[in-house]
N, C-alpha and C positions, 0 to 999 in steps of 0.2 A: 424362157430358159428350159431346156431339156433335161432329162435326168442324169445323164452324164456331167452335161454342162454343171447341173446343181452339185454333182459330188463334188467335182473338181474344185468349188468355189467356197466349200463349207470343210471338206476336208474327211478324213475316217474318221470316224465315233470315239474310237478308242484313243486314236493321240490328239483329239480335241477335248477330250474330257484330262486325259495327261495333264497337256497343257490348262487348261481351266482350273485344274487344284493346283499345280505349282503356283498360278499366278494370285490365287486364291489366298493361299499360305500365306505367301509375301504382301501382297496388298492391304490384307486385312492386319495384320501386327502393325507394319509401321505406313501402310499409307496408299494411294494410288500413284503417286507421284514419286514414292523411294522406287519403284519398279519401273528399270531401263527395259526395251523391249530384247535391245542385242546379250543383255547380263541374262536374262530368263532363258533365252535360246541355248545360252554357252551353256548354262549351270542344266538344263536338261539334254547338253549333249547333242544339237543339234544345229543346224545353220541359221541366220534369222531368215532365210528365203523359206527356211520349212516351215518357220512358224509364221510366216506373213500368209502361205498355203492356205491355212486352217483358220485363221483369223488377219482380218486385210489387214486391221489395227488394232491399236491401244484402244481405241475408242470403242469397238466390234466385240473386245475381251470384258471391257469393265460392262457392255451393257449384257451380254451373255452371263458373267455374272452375279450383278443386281437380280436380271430375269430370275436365274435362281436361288435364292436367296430368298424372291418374293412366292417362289412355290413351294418353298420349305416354311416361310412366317405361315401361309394357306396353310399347313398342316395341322395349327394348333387351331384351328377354328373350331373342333372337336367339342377345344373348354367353353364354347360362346352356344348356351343353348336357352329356351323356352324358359323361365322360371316363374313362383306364384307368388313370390316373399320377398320381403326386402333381405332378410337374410340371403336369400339362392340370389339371389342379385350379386347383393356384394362380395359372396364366394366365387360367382363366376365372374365379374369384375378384377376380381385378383388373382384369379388365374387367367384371364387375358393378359393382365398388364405385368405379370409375369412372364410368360411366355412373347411380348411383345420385346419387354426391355432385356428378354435374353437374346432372344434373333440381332437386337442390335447391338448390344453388351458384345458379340464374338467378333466385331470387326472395333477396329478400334478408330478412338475418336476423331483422330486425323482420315481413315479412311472415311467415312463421312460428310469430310471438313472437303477434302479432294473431289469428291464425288460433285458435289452442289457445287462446290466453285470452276470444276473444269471439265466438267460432262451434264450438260440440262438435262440431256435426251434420256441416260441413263437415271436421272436424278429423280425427275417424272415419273418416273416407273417406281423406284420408294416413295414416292409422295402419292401416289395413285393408288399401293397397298397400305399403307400410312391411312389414308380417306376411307380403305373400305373395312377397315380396322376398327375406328372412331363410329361410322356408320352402326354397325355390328352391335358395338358394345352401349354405343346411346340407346338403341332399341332394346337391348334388354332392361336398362338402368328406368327410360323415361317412366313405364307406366308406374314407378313406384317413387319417385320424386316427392316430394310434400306439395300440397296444393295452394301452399301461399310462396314458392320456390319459383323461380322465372326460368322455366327448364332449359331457353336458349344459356342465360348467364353461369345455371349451376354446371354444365354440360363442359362450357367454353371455358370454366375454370379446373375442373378435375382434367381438361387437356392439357390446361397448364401447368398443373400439378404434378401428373404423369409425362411430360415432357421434360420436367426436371429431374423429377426420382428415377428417369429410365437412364440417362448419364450416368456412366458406372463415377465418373467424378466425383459427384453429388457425396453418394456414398463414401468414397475414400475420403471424401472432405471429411464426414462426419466419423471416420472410424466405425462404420454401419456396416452391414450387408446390402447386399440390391433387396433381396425380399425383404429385409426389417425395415427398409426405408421403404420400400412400394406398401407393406402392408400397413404400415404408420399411418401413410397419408392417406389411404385410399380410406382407409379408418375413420381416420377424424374427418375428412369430407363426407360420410355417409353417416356423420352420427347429426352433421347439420342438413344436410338434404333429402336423405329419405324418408320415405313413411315407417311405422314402427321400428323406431329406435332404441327401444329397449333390448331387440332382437340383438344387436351391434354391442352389447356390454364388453365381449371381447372377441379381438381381432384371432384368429387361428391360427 
């Protein structure tokens, strides 16, 4: 494909990113599935042949994006660094799973729920930032784990923990915040699995 050909097929910059936040807006409050392709054209004033221009599909919008989405969670990699203590552990622990459960906390449940069940392709691509997320945050937790702690099991349960408390549900269920409940649990998981525990008296 040539570079004209390539314009032609991807569209201007400027009314592809237009389009990408209106559909952004809408998808992410109630869903991927409440957004018609010909309603999103009308309501930006436009014909659907313009907006099939810049994006072939529905399917072409939701992966474009996920894609972003996943290089904005990449931002907060910042909080995921080197530490000596179980203390610097569990602070940079809760500020991953802060900054994880708010990247996903801005789309809402259903958007999600749409995602996995009616775009793999797009789906994979959160699951692939999702894995390198988990990566990330093991390698700073492991070297500080207790040594009678089976680090596969303790690992595989604070995902599970954190795949709860990151549901903004969770929270409304309990009349909590997202951070009181992320830093609850991530809390009492580090007062049973890491080393120097006394360090963990209180959660910040």
């Amino acid at each position: 494909m040539n570079t004209r050909q390539k314009a032609a097929s991807t569209g201007h910059p400027a009314v592809r990113e237009r389009i990408l936040r209106a559909f952004s807006d809408k998808a992410r409050r109630s869903g991927i599935r409440s957004v018609v392709m010909s309603e999103l054209a009308s309501e930006m004033r436009m014909s659907p042949n313009t907006l099939y221009r810049h994006f072939r599909s529905k399917k072409e919008l939701v992966a474009a994006l996920v894609e972003r989405w996943a290089r904005d969670a990449g931002a907060s990699d910042a909080g995921i660094v080197e530490v000596e203590s179980s203390r610097g552990a569990i602070d940079g622990m809760t500020r991953w799973a802060e900054a994880w459960a708010g990247s996903v906390a801005r789309y809402a449940p259903a958007f999600w729920e749409d995602l996995r069940r009616d775009y793999p392709e797009a789906f994979a691509i959160f699951r692939k930032e999702l894995r390198r997320w988990k990566e990330l945050g093991a390698a700073q937790l492991r070297p500080h784990l207790l040594p009678d702690v089976h680090p596969e099991v303790a690992l595989a349960l604070l995902e599970l923990i954190l795949t709860r408390v990151s549901d903004p549900r969770f929270s409304d269920e309990l009349d909590a915040t997202r951070r009181e409940s992320i830093r609850t649990a991530i809390g009492i998981w580090a007062r049973g699995a890491l080393r120097n525990r006394g360090e963990l008296a209180v959660v910040p």
